[in-house]
C-alpha positions in Angstrom: -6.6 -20.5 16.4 -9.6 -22.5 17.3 -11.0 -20.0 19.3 -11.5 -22.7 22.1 -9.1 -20.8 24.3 -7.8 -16.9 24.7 -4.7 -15.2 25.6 -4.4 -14.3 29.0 -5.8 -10.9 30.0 -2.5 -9.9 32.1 -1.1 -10.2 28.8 -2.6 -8.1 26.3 -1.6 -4.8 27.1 1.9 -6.3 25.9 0.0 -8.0 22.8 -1.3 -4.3 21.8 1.8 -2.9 22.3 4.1 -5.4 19.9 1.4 -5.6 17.5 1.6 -1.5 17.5 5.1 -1.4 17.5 6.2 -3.7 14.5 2.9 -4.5 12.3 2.5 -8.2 13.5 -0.3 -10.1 14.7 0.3 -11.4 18.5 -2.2 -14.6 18.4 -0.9 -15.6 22.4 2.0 -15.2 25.2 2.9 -17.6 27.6 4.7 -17.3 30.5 6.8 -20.0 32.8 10.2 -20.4 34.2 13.0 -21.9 33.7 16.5 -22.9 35.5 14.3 -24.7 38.3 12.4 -21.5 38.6 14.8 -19.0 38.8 14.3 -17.4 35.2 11.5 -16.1 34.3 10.2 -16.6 30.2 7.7 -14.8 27.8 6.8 -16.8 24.2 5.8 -14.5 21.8 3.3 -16.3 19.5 2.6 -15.0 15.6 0.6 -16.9 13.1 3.2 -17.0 10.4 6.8 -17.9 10.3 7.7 -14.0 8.6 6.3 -12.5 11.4 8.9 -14.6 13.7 11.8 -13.5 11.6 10.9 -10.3 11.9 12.1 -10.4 15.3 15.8 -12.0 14.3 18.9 -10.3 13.3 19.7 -9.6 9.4 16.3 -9.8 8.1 15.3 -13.1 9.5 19.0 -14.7 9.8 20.3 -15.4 12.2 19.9 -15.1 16.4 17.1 -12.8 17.6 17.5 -9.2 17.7 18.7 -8.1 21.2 17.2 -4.5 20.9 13.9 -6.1 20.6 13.8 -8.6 23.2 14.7 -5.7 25.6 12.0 -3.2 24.6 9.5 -6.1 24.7 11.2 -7.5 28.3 11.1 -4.1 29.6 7.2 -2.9 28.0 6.1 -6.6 30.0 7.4 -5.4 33.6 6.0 -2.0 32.4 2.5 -3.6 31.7 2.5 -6.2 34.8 3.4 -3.6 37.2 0.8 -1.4 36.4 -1.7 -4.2 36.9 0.1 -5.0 40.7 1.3 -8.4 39.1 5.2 -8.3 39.7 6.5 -11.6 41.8 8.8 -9.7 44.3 11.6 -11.8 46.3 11.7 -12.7 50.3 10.3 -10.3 52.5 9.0 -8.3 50.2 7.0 -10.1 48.5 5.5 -11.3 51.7 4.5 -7.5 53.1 3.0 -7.6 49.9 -0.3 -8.6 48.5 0.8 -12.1 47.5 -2.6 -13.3 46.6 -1.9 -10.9 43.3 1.9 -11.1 42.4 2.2 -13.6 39.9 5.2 -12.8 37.5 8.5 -12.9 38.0 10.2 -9.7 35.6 14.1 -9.5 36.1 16.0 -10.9 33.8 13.5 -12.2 31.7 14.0 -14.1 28.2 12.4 -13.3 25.2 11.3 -15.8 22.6 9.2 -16.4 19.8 7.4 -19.1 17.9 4.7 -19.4 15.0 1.7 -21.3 14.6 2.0 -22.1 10.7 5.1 -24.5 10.5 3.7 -26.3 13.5 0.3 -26.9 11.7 1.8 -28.1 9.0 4.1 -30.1 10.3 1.0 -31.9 12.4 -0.3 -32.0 9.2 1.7 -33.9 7.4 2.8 -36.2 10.2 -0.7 -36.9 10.5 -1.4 -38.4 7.5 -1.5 -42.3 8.5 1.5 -44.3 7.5 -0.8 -47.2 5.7 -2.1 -44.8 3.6 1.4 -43.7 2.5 2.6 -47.3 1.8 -1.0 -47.9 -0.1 0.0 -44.6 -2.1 2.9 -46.3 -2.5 1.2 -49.4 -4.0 -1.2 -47.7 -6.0 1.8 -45.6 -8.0 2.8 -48.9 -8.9 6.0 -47.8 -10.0 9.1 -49.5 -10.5 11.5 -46.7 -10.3 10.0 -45.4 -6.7 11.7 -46.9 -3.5 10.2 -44.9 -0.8 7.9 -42.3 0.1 9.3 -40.5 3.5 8.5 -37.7 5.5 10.0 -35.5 7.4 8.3 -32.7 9.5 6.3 -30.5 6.6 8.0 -32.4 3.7 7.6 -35.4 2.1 10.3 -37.2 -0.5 10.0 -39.7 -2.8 12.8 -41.9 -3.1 14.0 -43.3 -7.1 16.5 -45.4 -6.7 19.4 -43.9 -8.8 20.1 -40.4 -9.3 20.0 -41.1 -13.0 16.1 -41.5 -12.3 15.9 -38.6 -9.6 17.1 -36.5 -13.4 14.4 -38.0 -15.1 11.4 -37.4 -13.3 12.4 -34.4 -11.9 10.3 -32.0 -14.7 8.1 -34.6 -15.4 4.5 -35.1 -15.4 5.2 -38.0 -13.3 6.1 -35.9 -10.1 2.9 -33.7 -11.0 0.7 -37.1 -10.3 2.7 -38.2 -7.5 2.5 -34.5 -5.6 -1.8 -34.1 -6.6 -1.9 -38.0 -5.2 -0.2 -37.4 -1.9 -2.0 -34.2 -1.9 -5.5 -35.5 -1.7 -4.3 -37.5 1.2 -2.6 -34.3 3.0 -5.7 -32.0 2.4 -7.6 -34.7 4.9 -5.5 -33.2 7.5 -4.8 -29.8 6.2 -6.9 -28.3 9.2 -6.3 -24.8 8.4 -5.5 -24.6 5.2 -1.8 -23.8 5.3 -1.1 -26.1 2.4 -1.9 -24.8 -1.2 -2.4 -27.1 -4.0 -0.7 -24.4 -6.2 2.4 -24.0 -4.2 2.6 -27.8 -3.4 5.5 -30.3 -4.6 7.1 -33.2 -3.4 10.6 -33.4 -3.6 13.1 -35.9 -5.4 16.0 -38.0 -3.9 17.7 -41.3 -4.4 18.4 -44.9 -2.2 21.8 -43.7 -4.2 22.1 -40.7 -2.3 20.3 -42.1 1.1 23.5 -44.9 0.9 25.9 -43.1 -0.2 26.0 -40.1 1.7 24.1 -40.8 4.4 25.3 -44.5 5.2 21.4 -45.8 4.6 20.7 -44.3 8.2 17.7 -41.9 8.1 18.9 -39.5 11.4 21.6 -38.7 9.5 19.5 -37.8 6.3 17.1 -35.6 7.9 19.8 -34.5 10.7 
């Protein structure tokens, strides 16, 4: 995204052809193995989380569509094969010209990930935990117990959900959200976060006790 690397030229015939096929953006594929070896992978990388679902069952619910990772497993043997790349087993493979086979094709699993919920949840995790605990400070309000965060979101903690009811349309949370904003934005490399579709949300020590026997796996399980 930085344009400090590229994809891999063995696999953009398969970039084109996904991109062609479904109206996405391919930003990178990566190959390994997994089962000590013995399966071979592809990741399919997209810049936005939509563009991932797109490629799951039930409009984005659910596991990933099985008619999809097939036509993309089989248009990747299709697309290393004609470039001479396919990993062949034993004997084969030795007669071969080894110096070129370098991808395994049968059986091969299909997956997908996007850049944009892992930027912003770097993002967020970024921001320094002194500054949270200053923000914290500077607030300087009696109702607030904590300010936690959690991959891309960050909670503020009342301590009663009386209060939680009470500051929930307020122009309270409005200050809190633009204040822990300005310290996001620091980090907000590529601009994933938008002031104007920023909040913060709401939650009690009521609730985090409660429900979640004070224990903060549980909470964000």
């Amino acid at each position: 995204m930085l344009g400090k690397e590229t994809m891999n030229p063995d696999f953009r015939p398969l970039a084109g052809f996904i991109d062609r096929t479904f109206g996405v953006k391919t930003i990178n594929i990566v190959y390994d193995t997994i089962d000590k070896g013995t399966r071979p992978r592809i990741g399919i990388y997209f810049e936005y989380s939509q563009e991932k679902q797109s490629f799951n069952e039930n409009n984005g619910v659910g596991n990933f569509d099985s008619k999809k990772q097939k036509l993309i497993a089989d248009k990747f043997k299709q697309t290393i094969k004609e470039q001479g790349l396919i990993k062949k087993n034993g004997l084969l493979n030795f007669l071969t010209k080894t110096e070129k086979a370098k991808y395994q094709t049968d059986n091969i699993w299909v997956y997908y990930s996007a850049f944009e919920p892992i930027a912003r949840d770097e993002a967020n995790e970024s921001v320094p935990q002194e500054k949270v605990i200053q923000l914290k400070t500077d607030l300087n309000c009696k109702d607030l117990w904590e300010i936690s965060r959690c991959f891309s979101g960050t909670t503020f903690f009342l301590y009663t959900d009386e209060q939680v009811k009470q500051y929930e349309n307020s122009e309270t949370r409005k200050i809190w959200a633009d204040k822990y904003f300005d310290l996001l934005e620091l980090y907000n490399e590529f601009g994933y976060f938008k002031r104007d579709k920023f909040n913060i949300y709401l939650d009690s020590k009521e609730n985090f006790d409660n429900n979640y026997e004070s224990n903060w796996y549980y909470y964000y399980k």
